[in-house]
Backbone as XML, in Angstrom:
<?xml version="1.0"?>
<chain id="A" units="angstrom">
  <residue number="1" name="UNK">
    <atom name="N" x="-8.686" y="23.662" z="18.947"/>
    <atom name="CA" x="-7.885" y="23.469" z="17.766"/>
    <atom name="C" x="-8.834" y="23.295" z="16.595"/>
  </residue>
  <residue number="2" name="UNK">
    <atom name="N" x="-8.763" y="24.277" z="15.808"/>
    <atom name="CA" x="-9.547" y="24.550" z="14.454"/>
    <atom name="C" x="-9.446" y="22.996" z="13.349"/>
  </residue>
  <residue number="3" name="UNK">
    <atom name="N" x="-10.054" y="23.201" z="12.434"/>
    <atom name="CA" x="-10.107" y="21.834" z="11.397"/>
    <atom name="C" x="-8.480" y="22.570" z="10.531"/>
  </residue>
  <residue number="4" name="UNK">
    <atom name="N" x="-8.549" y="23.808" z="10.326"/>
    <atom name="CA" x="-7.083" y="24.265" z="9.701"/>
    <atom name="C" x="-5.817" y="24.013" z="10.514"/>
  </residue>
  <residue number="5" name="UNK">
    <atom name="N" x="-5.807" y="24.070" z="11.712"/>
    <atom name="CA" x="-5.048" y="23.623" z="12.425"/>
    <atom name="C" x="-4.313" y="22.323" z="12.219"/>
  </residue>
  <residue number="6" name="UNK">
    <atom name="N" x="-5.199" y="21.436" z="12.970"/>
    <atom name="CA" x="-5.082" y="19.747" z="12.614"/>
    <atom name="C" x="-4.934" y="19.449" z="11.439"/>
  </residue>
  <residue number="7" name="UNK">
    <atom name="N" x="-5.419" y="20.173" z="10.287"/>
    <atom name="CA" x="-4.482" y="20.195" z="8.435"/>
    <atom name="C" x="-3.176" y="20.413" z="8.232"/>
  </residue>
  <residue number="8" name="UNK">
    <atom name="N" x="-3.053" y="21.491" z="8.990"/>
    <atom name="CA" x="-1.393" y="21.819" z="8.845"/>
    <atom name="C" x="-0.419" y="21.034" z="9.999"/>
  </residue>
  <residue number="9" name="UNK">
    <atom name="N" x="-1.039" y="20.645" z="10.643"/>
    <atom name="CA" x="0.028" y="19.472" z="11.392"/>
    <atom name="C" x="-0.222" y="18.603" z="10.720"/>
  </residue>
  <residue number="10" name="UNK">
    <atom name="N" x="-0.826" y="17.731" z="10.404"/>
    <atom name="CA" x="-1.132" y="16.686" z="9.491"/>
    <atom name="C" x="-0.027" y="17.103" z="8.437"/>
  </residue>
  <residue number="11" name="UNK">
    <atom name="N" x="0.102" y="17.795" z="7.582"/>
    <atom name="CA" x="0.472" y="17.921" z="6.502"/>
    <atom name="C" x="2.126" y="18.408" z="6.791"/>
  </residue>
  <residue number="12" name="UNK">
    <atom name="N" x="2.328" y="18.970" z="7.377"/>
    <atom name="CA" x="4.147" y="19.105" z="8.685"/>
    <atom name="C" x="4.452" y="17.797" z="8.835"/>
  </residue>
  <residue number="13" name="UNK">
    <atom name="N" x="3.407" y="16.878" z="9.210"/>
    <atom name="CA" x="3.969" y="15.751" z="10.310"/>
    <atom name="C" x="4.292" y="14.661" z="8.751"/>
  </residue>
  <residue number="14" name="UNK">
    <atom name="N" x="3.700" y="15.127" z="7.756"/>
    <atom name="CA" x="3.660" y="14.159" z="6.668"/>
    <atom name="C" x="4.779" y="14.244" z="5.787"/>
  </residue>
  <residue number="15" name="UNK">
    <atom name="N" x="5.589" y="15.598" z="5.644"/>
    <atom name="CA" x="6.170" y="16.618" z="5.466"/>
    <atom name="C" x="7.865" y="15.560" z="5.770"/>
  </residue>
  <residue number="16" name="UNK">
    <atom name="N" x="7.509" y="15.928" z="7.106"/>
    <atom name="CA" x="8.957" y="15.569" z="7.638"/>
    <atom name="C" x="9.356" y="14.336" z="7.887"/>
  </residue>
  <residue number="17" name="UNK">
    <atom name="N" x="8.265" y="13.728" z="7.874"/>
    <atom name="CA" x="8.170" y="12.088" z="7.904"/>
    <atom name="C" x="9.086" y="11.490" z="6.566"/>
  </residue>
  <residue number="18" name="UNK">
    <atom name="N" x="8.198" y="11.997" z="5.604"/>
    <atom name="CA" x="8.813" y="11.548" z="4.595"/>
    <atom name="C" x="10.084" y="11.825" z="4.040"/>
  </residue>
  <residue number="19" name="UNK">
    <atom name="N" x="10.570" y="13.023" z="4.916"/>
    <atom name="CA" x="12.170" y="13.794" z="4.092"/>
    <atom name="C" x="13.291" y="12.705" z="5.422"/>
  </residue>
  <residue number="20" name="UNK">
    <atom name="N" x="12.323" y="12.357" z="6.823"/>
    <atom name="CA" x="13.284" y="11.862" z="7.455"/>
    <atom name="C" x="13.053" y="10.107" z="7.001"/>
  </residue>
  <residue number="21" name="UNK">
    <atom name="N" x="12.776" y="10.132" z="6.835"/>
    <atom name="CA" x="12.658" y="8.177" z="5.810"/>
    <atom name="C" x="13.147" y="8.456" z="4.893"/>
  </residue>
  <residue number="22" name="UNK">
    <atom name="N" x="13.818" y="9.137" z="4.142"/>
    <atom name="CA" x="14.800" y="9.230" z="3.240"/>
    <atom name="C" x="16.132" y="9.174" z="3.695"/>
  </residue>
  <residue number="23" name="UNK">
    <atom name="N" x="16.341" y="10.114" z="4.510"/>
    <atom name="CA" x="17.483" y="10.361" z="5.217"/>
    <atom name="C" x="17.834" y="8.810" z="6.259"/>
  </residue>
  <residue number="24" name="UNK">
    <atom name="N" x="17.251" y="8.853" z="6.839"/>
    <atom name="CA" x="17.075" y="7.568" z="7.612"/>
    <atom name="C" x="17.587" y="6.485" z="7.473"/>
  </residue>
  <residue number="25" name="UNK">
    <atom name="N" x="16.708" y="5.766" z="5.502"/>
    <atom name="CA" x="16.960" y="4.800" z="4.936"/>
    <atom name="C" x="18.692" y="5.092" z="4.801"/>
  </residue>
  <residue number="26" name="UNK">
    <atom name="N" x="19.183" y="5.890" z="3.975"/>
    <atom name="CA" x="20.409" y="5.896" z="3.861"/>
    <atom name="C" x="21.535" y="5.616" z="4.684"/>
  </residue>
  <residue number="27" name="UNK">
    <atom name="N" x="21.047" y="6.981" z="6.196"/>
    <atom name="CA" x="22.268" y="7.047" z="6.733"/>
    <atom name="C" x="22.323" y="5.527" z="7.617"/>
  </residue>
  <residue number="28" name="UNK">
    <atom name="N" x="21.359" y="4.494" z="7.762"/>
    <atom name="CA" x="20.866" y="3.459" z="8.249"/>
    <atom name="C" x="21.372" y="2.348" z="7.647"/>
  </residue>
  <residue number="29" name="UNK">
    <atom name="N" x="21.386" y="2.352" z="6.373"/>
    <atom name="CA" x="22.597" y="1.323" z="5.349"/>
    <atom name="C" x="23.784" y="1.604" z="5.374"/>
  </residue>
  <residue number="30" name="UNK">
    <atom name="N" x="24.040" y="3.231" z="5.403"/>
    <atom name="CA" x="25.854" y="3.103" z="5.496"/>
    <atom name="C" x="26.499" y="2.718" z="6.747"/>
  </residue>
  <residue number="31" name="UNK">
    <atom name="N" x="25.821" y="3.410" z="8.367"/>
    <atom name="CA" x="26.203" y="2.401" z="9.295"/>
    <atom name="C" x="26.275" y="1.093" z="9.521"/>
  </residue>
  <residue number="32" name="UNK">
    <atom name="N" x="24.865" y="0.702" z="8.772"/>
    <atom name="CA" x="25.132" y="-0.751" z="8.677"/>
    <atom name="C" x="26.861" y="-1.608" z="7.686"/>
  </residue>
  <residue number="33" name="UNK">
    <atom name="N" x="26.715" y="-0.845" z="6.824"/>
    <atom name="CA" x="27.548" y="-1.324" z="5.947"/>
    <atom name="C" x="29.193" y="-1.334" z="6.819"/>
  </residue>
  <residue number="34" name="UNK">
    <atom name="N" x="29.221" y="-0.036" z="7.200"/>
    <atom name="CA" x="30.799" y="-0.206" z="8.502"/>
    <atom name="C" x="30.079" y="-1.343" z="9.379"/>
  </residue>
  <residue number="35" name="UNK">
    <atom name="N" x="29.127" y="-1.338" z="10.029"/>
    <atom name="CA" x="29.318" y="-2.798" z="11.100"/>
    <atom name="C" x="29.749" y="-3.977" z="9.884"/>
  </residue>
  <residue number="36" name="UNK">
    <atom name="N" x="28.997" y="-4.241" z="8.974"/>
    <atom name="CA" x="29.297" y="-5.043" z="8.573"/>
    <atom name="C" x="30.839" y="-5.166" z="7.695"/>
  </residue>
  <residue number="37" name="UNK">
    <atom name="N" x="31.109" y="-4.724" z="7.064"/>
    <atom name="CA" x="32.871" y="-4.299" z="7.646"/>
    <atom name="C" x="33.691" y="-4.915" z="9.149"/>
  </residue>
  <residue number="38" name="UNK">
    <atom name="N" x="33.367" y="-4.397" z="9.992"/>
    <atom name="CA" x="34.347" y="-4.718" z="11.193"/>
    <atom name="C" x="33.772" y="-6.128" z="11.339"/>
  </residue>
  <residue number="39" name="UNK">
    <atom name="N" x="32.684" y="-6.669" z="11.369"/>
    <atom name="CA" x="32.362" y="-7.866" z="11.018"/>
    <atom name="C" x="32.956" y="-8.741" z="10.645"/>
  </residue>
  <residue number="40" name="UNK">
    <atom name="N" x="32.979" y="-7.837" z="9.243"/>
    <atom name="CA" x="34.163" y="-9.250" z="8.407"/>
    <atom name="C" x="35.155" y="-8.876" z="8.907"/>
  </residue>
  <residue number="41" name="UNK">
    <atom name="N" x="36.305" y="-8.141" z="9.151"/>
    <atom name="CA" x="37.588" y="-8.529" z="9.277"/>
    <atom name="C" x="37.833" y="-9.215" z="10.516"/>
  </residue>
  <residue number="42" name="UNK">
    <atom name="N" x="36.743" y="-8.891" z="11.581"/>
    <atom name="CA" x="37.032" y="-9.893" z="12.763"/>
    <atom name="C" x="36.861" y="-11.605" z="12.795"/>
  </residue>
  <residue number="43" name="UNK">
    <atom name="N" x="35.590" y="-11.532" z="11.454"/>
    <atom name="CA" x="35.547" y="-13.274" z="11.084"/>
    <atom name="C" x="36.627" y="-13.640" z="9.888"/>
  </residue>
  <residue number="44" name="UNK">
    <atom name="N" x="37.527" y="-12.643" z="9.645"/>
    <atom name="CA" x="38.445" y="-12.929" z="8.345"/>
    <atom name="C" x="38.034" y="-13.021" z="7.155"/>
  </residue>
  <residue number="45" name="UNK">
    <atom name="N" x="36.177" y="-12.811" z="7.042"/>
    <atom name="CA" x="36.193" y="-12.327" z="5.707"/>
    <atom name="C" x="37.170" y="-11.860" z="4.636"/>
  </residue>
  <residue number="46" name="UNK">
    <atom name="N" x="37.530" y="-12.365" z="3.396"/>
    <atom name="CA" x="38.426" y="-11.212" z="2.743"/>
    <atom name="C" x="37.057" y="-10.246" z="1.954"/>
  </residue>
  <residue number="47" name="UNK">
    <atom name="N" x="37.566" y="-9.110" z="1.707"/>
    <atom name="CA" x="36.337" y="-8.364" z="1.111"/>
    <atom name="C" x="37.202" y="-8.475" z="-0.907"/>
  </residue>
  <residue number="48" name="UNK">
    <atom name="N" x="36.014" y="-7.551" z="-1.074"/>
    <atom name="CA" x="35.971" y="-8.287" z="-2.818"/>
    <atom name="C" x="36.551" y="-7.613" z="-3.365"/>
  </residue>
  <residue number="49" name="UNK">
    <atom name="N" x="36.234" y="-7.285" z="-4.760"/>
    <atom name="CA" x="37.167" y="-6.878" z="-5.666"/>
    <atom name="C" x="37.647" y="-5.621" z="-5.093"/>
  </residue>
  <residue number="50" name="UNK">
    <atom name="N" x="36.090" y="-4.779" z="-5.312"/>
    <atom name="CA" x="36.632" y="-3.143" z="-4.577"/>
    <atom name="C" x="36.515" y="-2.620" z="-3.531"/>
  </residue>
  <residue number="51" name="UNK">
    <atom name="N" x="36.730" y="-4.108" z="-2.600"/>
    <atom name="CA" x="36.995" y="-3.607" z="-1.261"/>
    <atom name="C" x="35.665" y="-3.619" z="-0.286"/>
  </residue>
  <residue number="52" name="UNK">
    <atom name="N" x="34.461" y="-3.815" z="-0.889"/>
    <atom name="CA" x="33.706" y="-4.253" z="-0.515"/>
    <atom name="C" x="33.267" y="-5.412" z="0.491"/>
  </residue>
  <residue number="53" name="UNK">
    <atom name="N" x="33.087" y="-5.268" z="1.849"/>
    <atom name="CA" x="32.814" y="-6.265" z="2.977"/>
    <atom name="C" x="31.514" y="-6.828" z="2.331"/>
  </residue>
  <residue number="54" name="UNK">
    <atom name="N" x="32.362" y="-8.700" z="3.186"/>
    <atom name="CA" x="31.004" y="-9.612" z="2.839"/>
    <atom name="C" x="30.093" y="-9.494" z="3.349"/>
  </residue>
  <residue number="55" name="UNK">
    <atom name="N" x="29.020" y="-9.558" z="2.373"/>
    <atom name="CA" x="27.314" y="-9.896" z="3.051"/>
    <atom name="C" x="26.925" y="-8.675" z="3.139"/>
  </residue>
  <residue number="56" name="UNK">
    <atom name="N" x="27.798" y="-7.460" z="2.373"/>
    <atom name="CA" x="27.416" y="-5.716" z="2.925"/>
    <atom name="C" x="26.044" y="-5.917" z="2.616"/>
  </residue>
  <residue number="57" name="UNK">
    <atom name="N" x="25.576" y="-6.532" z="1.684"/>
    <atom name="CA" x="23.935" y="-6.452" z="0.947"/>
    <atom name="C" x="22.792" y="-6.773" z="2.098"/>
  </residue>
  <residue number="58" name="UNK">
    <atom name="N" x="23.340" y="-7.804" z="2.821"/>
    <atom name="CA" x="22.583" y="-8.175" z="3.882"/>
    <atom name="C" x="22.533" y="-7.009" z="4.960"/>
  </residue>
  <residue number="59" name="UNK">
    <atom name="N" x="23.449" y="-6.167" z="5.088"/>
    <atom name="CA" x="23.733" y="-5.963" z="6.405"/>
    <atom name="C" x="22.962" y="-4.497" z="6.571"/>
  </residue>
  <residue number="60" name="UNK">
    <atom name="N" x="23.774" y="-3.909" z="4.931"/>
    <atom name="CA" x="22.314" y="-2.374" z="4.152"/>
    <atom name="C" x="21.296" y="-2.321" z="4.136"/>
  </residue>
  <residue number="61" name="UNK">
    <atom name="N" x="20.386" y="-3.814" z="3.691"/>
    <atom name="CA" x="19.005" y="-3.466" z="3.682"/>
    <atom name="C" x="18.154" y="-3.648" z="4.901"/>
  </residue>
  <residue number="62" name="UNK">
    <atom name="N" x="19.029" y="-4.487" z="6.183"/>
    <atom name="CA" x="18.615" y="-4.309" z="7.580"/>
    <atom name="C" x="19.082" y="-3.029" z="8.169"/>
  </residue>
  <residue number="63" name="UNK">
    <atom name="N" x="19.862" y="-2.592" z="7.415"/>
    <atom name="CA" x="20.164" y="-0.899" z="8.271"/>
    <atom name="C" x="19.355" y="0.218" z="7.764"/>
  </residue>
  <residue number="64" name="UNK">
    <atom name="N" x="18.841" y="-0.174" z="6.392"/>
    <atom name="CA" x="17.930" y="0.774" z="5.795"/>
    <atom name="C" x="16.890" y="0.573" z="6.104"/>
  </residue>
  <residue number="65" name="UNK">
    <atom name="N" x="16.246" y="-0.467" z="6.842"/>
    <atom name="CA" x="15.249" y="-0.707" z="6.789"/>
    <atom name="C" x="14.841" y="-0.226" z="8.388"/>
  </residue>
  <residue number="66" name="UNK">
    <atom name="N" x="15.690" y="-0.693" z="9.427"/>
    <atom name="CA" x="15.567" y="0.282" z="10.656"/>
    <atom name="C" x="15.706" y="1.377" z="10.623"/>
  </residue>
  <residue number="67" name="UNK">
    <atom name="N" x="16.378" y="2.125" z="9.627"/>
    <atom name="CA" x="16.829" y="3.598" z="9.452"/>
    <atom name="C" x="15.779" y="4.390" z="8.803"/>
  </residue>
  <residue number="68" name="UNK">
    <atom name="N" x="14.813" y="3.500" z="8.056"/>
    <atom name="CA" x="14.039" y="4.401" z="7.977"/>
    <atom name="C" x="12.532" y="4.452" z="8.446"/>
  </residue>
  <residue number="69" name="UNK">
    <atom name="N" x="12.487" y="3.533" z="9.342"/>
    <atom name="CA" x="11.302" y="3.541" z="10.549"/>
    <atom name="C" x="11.981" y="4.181" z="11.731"/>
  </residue>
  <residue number="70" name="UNK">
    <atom name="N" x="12.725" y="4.345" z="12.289"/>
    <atom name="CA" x="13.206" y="4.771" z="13.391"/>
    <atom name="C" x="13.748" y="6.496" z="13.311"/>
  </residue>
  <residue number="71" name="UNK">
    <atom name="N" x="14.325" y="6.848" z="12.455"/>
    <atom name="CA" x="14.306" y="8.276" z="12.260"/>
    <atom name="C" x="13.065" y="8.882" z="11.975"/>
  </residue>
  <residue number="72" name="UNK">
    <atom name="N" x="12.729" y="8.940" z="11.511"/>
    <atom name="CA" x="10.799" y="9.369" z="11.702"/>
    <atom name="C" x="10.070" y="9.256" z="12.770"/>
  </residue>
  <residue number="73" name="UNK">
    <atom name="N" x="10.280" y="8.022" z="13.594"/>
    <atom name="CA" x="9.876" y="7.763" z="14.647"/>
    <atom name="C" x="10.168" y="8.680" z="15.748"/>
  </residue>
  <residue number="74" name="UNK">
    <atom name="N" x="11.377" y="8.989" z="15.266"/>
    <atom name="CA" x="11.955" y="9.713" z="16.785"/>
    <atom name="C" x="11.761" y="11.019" z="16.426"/>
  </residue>
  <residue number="75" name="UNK">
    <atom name="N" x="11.992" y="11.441" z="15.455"/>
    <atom name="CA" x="11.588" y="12.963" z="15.240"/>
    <atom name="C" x="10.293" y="13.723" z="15.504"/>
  </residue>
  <residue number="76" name="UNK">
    <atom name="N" x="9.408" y="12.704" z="14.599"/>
    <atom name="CA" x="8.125" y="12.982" z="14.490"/>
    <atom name="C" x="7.567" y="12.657" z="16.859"/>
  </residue>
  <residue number="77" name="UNK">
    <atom name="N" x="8.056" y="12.116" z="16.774"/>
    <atom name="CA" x="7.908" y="11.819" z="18.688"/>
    <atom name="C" x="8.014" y="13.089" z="19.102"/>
  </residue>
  <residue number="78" name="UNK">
    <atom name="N" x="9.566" y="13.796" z="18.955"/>
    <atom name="CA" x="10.205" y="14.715" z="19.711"/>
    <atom name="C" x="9.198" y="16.172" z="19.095"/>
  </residue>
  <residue number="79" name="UNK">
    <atom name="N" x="8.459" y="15.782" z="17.928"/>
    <atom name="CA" x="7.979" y="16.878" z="17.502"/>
    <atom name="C" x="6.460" y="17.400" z="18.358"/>
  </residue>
  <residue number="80" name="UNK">
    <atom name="N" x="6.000" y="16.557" z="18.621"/>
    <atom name="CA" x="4.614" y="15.915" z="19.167"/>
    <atom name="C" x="5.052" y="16.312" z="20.934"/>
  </residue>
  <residue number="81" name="UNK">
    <atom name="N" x="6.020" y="16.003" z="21.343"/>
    <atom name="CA" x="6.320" y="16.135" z="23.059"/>
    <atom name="C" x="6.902" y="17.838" z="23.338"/>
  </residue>
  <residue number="82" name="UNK">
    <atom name="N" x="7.238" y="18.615" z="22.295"/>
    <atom name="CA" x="7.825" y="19.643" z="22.269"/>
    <atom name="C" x="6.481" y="20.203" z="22.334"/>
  </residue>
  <residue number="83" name="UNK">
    <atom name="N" x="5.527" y="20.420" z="21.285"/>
    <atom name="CA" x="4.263" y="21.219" z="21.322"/>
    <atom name="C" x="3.417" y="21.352" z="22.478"/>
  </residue>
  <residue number="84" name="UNK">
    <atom name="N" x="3.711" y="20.421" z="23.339"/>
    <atom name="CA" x="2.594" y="20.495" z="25.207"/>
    <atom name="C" x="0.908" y="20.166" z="24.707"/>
  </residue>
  <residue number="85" name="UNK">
    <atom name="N" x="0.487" y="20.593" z="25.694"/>
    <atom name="CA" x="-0.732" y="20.244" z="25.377"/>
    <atom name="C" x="-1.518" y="21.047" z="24.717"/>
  </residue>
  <residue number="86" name="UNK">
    <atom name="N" x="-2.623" y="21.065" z="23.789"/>
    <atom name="CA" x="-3.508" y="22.115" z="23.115"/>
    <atom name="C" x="-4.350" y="23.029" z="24.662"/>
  </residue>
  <residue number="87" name="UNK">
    <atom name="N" x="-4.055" y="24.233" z="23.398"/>
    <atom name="CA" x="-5.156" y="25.363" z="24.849"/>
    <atom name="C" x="-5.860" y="24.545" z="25.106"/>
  </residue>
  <residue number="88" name="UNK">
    <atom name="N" x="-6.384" y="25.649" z="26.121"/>
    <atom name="CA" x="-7.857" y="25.023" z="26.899"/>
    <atom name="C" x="-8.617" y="26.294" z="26.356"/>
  </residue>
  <residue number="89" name="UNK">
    <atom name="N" x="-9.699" y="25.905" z="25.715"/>
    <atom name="CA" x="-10.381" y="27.264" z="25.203"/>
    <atom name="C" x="-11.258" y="27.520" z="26.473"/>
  </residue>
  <residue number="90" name="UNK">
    <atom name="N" x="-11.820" y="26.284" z="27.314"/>
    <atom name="CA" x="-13.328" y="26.708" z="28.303"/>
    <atom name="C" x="-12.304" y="27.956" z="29.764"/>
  </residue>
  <residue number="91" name="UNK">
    <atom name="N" x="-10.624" y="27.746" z="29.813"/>
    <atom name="CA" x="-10.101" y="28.325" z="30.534"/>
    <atom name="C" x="-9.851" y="29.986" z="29.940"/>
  </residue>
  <residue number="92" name="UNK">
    <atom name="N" x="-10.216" y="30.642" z="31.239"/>
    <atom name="CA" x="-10.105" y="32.414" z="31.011"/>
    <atom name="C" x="-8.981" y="32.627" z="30.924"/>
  </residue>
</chain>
Protein backbone atom coordinates (compact mmCIF):
# COMPACT_ATOMS: atom_id res chain seq x y z
CA UNK A 1 0.00 0.00 0.00
CA UNK A 2 1.54 3.17 -1.56
CA UNK A 3 1.93 6.63 0.65
CA UNK A 4 -1.12 7.80 -2.04
CA UNK A 5 -3.05 5.13 -1.01
CA UNK A 6 -3.07 5.54 2.85
CA UNK A 7 -3.83 9.57 1.76
CA UNK A 8 -6.88 8.78 0.19
CA UNK A 9 -8.23 6.57 2.89
CA UNK A 10 -7.19 8.92 5.36
CA UNK A 11 -8.90 11.62 3.66
CA UNK A 12 -12.46 9.12 2.79
CA UNK A 13 -12.27 8.04 6.36
CA UNK A 14 -12.14 11.89 7.37
CA UNK A 15 -14.66 12.59 4.73
CA UNK A 16 -17.37 10.49 6.08
CA UNK A 17 -16.63 10.80 9.56
CA UNK A 18 -17.41 14.12 9.58
CA UNK A 19 -20.75 14.13 7.25
CA UNK A 20 -21.76 11.06 9.67
CA UNK A 21 -21.26 13.28 13.06
CA UNK A 22 -23.49 15.56 11.60
CA UNK A 23 -26.07 13.32 10.76
CA UNK A 24 -25.61 11.40 13.90
CA UNK A 25 -25.65 14.48 16.22
CA UNK A 26 -29.12 15.22 14.94
CA UNK A 27 -30.84 12.13 14.23
CA UNK A 28 -29.44 11.24 18.02
CA UNK A 29 -31.32 14.36 19.66
CA UNK A 30 -34.54 13.80 17.90
CA UNK A 31 -34.74 10.15 19.17
CA UNK A 32 -33.75 11.29 22.20
CA UNK A 33 -36.28 13.97 22.32
CA UNK A 34 -39.41 11.13 21.58
CA UNK A 35 -37.86 9.03 24.56
CA UNK A 36 -37.98 11.87 26.39
CA UNK A 37 -41.58 12.52 25.47
CA UNK A 38 -42.91 9.02 26.42
CA UNK A 39 -40.99 9.76 29.53
CA UNK A 40 -42.92 12.48 30.47
CA UNK A 41 -46.29 11.36 29.86
CA UNK A 42 -45.62 8.15 31.75
CA UNK A 43 -44.26 10.40 34.85
CA UNK A 44 -47.26 12.92 34.05
CA UNK A 45 -45.11 15.53 33.07
CA UNK A 46 -47.44 18.19 31.49
CA UNK A 47 -45.38 19.45 28.45
CA UNK A 48 -45.17 23.33 27.77
CA UNK A 49 -46.46 25.87 25.92
CA UNK A 50 -45.82 24.25 22.40
CA UNK A 51 -46.05 21.03 23.37
CA UNK A 52 -42.75 20.53 24.16
CA UNK A 53 -41.74 17.44 26.70
CA UNK A 54 -40.00 18.17 30.00
CA UNK A 55 -36.31 18.16 30.35
CA UNK A 56 -36.35 17.63 26.20
CA UNK A 57 -32.96 19.85 26.65
CA UNK A 58 -31.52 17.28 28.82
CA UNK A 59 -32.53 14.40 27.01
CA UNK A 60 -31.14 16.13 23.13
CA UNK A 61 -27.88 16.90 24.17
CA UNK A 62 -27.34 13.20 25.61
CA UNK A 63 -28.80 11.93 22.33
CA UNK A 64 -26.65 14.21 20.32
CA UNK A 65 -23.95 13.57 21.96
CA UNK A 66 -24.09 9.59 21.58
CA UNK A 67 -25.35 10.21 18.11
CA UNK A 68 -22.61 11.66 17.11
CA UNK A 69 -19.79 9.37 18.39
CA UNK A 70 -21.55 6.30 17.59
CA UNK A 71 -22.64 6.83 13.94
CA UNK A 72 -19.14 7.36 12.81
CA UNK A 73 -18.13 4.74 14.86
CA UNK A 74 -20.08 2.24 13.25
CA UNK A 75 -19.73 3.28 9.80
CA UNK A 76 -16.30 4.16 9.70
CA UNK A 77 -15.93 0.21 11.50
CA UNK A 78 -18.13 -1.35 8.78
CA UNK A 79 -15.97 0.60 6.32
CA UNK A 80 -12.55 -0.76 7.56
CA UNK A 81 -14.09 -4.70 7.93
CA UNK A 82 -15.57 -4.53 4.33
CA UNK A 83 -12.03 -3.68 2.66
CA UNK A 84 -10.21 -7.34 3.99
CA UNK A 85 -6.89 -7.32 4.30
CA UNK A 86 -4.18 -5.26 2.12
CA UNK A 87 -2.41 -7.40 -0.80
CA UNK A 88 0.37 -9.26 -0.12
CA UNK A 89 2.86 -7.82 -2.57
CA UNK A 90 5.92 -10.67 -1.52
CA UNK A 91 2.81 -13.26 -2.80
CA UNK A 92 2.90 -14.36 -6.77
Amino acid sequence: MGPAETESRRSRDIGVGCLTAVAGFFSGAMFAVLIAKIVGSVRGCAAGTEGQPCDWHLYAGAGALIGAVSLPSVVLWRLRRTEGPPPDSERG
